[in-house]
N, C-alpha and C positions, 0 to 999 in steps of 0.2 A: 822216749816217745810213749804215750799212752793210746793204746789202741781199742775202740767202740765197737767189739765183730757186730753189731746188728748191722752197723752201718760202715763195716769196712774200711775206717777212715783214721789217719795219724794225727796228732794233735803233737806240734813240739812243746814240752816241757816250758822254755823258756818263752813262749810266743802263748802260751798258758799263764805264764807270770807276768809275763808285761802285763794282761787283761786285768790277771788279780790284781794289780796293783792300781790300777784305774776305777775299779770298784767304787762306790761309795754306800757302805752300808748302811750310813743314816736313809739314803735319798732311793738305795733300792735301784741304782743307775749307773751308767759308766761314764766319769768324767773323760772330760775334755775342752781341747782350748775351741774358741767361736772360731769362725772364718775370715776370711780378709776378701770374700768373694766382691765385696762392694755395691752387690745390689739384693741379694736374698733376705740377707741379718740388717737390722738394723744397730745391733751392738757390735761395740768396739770391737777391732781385731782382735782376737785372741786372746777375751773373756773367758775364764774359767766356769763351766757353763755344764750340764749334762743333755747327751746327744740320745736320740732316737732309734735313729740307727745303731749308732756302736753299741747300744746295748742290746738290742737282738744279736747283733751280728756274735757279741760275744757269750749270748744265750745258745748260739748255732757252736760254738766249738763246746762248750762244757756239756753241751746233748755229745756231741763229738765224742768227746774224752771220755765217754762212760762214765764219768764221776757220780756216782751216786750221791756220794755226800754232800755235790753241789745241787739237789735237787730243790730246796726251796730257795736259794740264790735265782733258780733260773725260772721259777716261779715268782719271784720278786720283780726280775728283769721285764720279763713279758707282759705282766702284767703292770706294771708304770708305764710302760709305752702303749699299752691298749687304751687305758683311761686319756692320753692324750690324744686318739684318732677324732677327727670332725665326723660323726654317723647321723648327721641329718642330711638327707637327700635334697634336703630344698635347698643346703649351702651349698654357697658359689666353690666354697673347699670339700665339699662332699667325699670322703674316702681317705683323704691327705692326713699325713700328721706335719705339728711343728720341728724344726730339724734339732728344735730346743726345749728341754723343759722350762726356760729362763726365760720363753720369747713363743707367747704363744700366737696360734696361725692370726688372728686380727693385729696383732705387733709386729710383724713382719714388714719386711721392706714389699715384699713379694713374695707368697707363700712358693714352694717347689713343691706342684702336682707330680713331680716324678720319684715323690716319697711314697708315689701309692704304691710305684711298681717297685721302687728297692725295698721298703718294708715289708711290703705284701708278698715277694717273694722268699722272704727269709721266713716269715708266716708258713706260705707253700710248703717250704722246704723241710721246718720241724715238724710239721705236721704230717708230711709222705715219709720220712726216714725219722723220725724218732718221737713218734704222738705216743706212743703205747705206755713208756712212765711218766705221762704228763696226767695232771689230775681232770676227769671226766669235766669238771665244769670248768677249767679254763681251756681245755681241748675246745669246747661251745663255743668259748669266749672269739678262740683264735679262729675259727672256722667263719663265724660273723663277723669278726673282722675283714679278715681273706675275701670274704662278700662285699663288704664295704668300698675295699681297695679295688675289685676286680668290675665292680660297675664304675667306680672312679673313671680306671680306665679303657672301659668301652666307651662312656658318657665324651672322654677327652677325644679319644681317637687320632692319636695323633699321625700325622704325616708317616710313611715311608722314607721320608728324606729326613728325618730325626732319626737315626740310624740304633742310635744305641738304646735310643727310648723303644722304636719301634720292637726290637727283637726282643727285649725285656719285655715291656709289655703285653707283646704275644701268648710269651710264653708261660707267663705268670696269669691272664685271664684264661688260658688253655688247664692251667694244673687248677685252679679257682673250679674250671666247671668238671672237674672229673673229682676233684675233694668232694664239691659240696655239689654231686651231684647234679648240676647247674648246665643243661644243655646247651642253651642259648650263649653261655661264657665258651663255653669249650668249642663251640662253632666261629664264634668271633677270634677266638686265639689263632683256632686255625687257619680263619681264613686272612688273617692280618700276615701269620708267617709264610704264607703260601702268597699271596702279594706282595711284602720283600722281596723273597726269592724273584719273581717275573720283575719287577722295578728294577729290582738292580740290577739284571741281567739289560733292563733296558736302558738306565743309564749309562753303562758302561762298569758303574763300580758303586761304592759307597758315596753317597751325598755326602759324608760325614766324614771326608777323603784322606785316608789317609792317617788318620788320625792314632799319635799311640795308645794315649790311655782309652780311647773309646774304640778302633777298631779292638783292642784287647777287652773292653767289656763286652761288646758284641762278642767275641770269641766265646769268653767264659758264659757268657748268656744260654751261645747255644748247645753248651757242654754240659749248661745245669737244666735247659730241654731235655737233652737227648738222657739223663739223667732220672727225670723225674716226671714225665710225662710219657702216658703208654701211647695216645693215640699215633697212627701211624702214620698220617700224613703232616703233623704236627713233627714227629723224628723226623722224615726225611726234609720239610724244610728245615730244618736246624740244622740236620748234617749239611746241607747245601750253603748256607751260611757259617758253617764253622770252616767246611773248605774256602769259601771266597776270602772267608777273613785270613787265612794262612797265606791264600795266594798275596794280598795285599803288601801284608808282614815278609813274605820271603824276596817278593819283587824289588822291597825297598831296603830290605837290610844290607848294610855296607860293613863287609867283613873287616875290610882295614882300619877303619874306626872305631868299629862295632858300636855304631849310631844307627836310629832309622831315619834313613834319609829322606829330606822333604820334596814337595813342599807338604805341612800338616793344616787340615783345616780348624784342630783345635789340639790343643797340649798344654800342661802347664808348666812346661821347665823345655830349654832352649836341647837337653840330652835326656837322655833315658831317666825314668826315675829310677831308683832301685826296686820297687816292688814291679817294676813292666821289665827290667831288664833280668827278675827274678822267674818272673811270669816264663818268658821265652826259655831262658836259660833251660830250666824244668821240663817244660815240654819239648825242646831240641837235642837236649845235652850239651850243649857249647856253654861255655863260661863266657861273661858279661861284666865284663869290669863297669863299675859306675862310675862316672864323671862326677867330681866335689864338689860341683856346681848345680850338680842337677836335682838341688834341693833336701828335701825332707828325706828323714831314715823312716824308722818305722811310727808307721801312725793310725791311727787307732781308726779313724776319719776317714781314712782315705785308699788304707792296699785292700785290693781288691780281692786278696787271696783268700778272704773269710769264705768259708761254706763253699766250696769250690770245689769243681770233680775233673782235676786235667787231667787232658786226654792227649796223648804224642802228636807233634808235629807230623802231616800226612808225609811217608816216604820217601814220596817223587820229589818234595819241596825240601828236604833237609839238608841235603848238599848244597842248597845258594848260600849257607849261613855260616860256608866256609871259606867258598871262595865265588869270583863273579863269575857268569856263564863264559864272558869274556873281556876284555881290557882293550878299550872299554867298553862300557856299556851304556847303551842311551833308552830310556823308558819314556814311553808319551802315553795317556792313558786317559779317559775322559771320564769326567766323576757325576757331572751333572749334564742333563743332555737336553735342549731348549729348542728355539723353531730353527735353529743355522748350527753350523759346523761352529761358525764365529761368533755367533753369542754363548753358544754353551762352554762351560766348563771344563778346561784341560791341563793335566798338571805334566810334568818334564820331568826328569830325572836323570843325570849323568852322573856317575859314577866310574872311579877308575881302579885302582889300585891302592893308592894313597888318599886320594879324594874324593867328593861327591857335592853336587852342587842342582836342587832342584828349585822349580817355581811354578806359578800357577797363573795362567793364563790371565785372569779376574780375580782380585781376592781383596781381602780386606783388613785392615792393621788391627780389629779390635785385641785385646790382651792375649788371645788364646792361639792366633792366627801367626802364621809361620809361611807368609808367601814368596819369600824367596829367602832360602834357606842353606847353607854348606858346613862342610867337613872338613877338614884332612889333619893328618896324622904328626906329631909332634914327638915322635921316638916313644919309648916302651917305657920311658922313666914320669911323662907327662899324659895328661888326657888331652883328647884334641882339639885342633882348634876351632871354633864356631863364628859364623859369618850371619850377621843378621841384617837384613831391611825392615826399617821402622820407621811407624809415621807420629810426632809425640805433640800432645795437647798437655803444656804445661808442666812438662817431663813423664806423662804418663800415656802408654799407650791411646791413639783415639779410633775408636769402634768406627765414626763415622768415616776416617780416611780410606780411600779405595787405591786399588795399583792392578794397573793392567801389564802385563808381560808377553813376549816374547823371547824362547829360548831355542839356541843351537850347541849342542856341544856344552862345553863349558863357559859359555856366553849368553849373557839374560838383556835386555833392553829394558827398560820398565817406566811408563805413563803415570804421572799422580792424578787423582781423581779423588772427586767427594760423593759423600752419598748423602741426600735428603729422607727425613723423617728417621734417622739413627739416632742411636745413643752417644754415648761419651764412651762410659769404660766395656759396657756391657749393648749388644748390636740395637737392642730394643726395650731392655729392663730399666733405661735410666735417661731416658729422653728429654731433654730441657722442655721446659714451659715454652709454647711459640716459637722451639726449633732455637735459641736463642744460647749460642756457647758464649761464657766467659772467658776468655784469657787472656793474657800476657806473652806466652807463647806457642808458635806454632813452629816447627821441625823435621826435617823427612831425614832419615840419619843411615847409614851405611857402615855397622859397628865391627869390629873385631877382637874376642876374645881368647885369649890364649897363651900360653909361658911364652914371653921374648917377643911377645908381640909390640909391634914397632911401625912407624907412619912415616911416609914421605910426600912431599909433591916431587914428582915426576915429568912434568911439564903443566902448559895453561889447560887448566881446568882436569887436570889427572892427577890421583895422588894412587899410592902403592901402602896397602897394607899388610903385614909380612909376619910371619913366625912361623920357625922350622925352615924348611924349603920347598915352601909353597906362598901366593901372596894373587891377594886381591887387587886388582888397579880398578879405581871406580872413574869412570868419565862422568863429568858433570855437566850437563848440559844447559840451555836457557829455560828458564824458570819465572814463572808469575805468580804471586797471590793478590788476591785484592786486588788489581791492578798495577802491584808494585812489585819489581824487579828482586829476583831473589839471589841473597848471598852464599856462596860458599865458605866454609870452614871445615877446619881437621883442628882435632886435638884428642885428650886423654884422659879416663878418667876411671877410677876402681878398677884399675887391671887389665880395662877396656882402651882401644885405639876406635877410632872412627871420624868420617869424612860426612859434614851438618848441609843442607841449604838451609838458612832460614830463611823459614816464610814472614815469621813476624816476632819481633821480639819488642818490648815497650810494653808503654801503659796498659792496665787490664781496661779490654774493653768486650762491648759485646760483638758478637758475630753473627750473622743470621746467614749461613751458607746459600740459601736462596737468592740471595741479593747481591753476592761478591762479585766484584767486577772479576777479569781475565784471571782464570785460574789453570796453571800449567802445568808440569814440570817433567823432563828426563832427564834419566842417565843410563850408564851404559853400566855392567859389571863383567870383566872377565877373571877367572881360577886361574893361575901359571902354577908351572914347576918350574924348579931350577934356573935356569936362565930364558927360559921360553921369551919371546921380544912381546911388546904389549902393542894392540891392535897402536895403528898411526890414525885411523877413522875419526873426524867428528861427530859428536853429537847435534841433529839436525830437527829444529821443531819446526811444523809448516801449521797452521792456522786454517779451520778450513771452516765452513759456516757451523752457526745454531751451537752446539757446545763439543764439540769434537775435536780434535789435535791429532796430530801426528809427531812419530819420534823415531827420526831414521839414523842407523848408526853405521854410516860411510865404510866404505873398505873391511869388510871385513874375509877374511881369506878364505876359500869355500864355499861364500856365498854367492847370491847374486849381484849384481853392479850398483842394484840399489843398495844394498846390506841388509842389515838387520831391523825390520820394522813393526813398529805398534802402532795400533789407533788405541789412545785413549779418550775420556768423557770430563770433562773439568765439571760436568753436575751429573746424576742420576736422580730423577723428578722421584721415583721412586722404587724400593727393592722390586729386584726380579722374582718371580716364585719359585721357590726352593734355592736361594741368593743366599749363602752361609756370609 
């Protein structure tokens, strides 16, 4: 380990060589592959490309490491990425960089204004803890910069209910007006995280609910606040959101698994990554096995652990992350808060011992979205098993499909629904001309993956999906698209078991979701152990005026005589405000 005393900080050796080795000292940059985000880049997935970011972020550990010897490397770095920033005020990209030297902001699919605040913060950052061997004139450089970025995002001002932009933001226009001086930034930072803090408290939780890698960036956000910003009301909102974000993380971790249990309103991997399950690990002390499905190792792109100052999980909360308060456990918790108890946003949570299984009142299938969501455990030899609902345009997630829920226990109900004026992959980045989808097909699918995972029908319209000694039984209910009757199927595929309605499979045609006649659909999903008997209840749709349905799920024990019920929307005319 190489250690910085100005700045107090480790740098590991090997997490130092990976970076070396990314370098490219012709270009003065750190390579990297593109994205496969499908709406920001307009180039192919995973073009060999130099990034913007990774090379600050890797200009932030070589300040780090004390390496002297790397001092014009990190003058090379900083300065490629400065000549990329947009610094004319009158642009509609004012402050932003490209996330590529290869793709610059007018080639863009859609430039990401939220490079002002991750650049502009890592700007912040060498500038308070290691400006002093940087040379006088590009110290200038980065400082107008940091200017540049930190009007960006007062000019953007974005929502409270962008969660992670919000606290990022704050806090990086708060450290902008105390660098440079800038009273008017450092009043807006503060008064952006001191609004946070009362919103969330008003909504109940984070807009942005739940979420691992972003409640985890909000975390780190407010640890490189409380880090590098003196004012003091600026610290105590930070502290207030570093605690809420722990409460969130401790509420939903599920020991037996060691998953965080949903539902999430964005992630991109169905289990932990390794740098979030690194994240935690670090500041708790529990160890984190990661799941070989949960994607990417280390990547240059994307762990967030660059230039980062963790701080211990708070006290009171480190014993959830071993075991549960109790067996079981049922969490309800509401994320987004609107004119009714029943319009707003509320997410579930059961967790047991072996398993957990949450969902979310309203939500929405785009890519990142995780609305009804489970666990449970597969012995000590396998990682566990994962239980998804999904809605697919074409075998890819669709942004514009909706699911309205109801949950008791380890029992969920759930409504299909569509949303008007949506995207395809992305909720609003990728909107067809005149609302107008293409496809061939449509899907609402109930998967499961995991070792020994295995499908049956069960009886009409029940099928049992199993591995270990736990098992999903999905009831399938009656179902409309377009006005035409929708089929069920079970089958198997890549490692995967799951139970299909399709809505539509055939000719590519177009779609215009405003126009489609009777559009439906429920089912029912219950968790079992062991031999536990599966509910006997129908699933029950009743039709009721203007674009509404119901989805009543008969007999179930505990409940009431009606059972388990949803209204769902077969259209929404248009998003709700602050509608993830």
């Amino acid at each position: 380990m190489r250690e910085n005393p100005s700045a107090g900080r480790f740098v590991a050796e090997e997490v130092l060589a990976a970076w070396d080795a990314q370098y490219d000292e012709a270009r003065g940059m750190t390579r990297c592959f593109s994205s496969d985000s499908g709406y920001h880049t307009k180039l192919p997935a995973h073009s060999a490309v130099h990034g913007t970011r990774p090379s600050l972020e890797y200009a932030v550990l070589l300040l780090q490491s004390g390496r002297a010897d790397r001092m014009e490397r990190v003058e090379r770095l900083i300065t490629g990425v400065l000549d990329l920033q947009q610094t004319d005020p009158y642009a509609a990209t004012y402050g932003i960089w490209p996330w590529y030297l290869e793709e610059p902001l007018d080639q863009m699919g859609t430039p990401d204004w939220n490079w002002a605040d991750f650049c502009g913060g890592l700007l912040a950052q060498m500038l308070a803890k290691h400006g002093d061997p940087l040379p006088a004139a590009l110290r200038g450089r980065m400082r107008e910069a940091l200017g540049h970025a930190g009007w960006s995002i007062f000019r953007r001002n974005v929502s409270p209910s962008y969660t992670n932009i919000a606290v990022m933001g704050g806090w990086v226009a708060a450290a902008a007006g105390e660098l440079l001086d800038e009273p008017r930034l450092l009043d807006y930072g503060r008064r952006r995280l001191v609004r946070m803090v009362q919103y969330t408290a008003e909504q109940g939780g984070f807009n942005e609910y739940n979420s691992p890698m972003y409640t985890l960036l909000a975390l780190i956000e407010a640890e490189r606040a409380l880090h590098l910003v003196a004012d003091a009301k600026v610290r105590e909102a930070a502290e207030a959101l570093r605690q809420e974000s722990w409460r969130m993380i401790a509420d939903h971790y599920h020991p037996g698994t060691k998953q965080w249990a949903g539902p999430h309103a964005r992630c991109y991997s169905d289990c932990l990554s390794a740098p979030s399950a690194a994240m935690i690990s670090q500041r708790v002390g529990v160890a984190i096995p990661v799941h070989p499905e949960a994607g990417r190792k280390f990547d240059l792109t994307r762990d967030g652990g660059v230039g980062t100052f963790p701080m211990p999980c708070p006290d009171n909360l480190r014993a959830r992350f071993t075991a549960l308060p109790e067996d079981p456990t049922e969490i309800r918790q509401r994320f987004i808060r609107r004119d009714s108890d029943e319009s707003s946003t509320w997410g579930t949570t059961w967790l047991s011992e072996r398993a957990c299984l949450g969902s979310v009142n309203r939500g929405t299938f785009w890519t990142q979205g995780r609305p009804v969501l489970g666990y449970w455990t597969l012995g000590e030899d396998h990682p566990p098993a994962v239980l998804r609902l999904r809605f697919l345009h074409d075998g890819r997630d669709f942004a514009s499909g909706a699911v309205y829920t109801r949950q008791i226990g380890p029992r969920v109900v759930a409504a299909l629904g569509l949303k008007l004026q949506r995207g395809d992959h992305h909720p609003y980045l990728d909107c067809p001309a005149g609302g107008l989808f293409e496809a061939e097909d449509f899907r609402l699918r109930c998967e499961l993956q995991g070792h020994g995972a295995r499908i049956r029908a069960v009886g009409p319209g029940r099928w049992e999906l199993a591995a270990g000694g736990h098992r999903a039984v999905v009831h399938g209910g009656e179902g409309w698209f377009d006005g035409v009757a929708v089929r069920w199927e079970a089958g198997e595929s890549e490692g995967r078991v799951y139970v299909e309605a399709i809505c539509y499979h055939g000719a590519r045609r177009g779609f215009d979701l405003a126009k489609l006649e009777r559009v439906g659909l429920g089912l029912g999903i219950e968790l079992l152990e062991g031999s536990a008997a599966a509910s006997a209840g129908a699933i029950r749709m009743e039709w009721g005026e203007g674009e509404s349905y119901w989805v009543r799920w008969e007999g179930q024990p505990g409940l009431e005589s009606a059972g388990l019920e949803v209204e769902g929307s077969r259209r929404a005319i248009r998003p709700l405000a602050n509608e993830l």
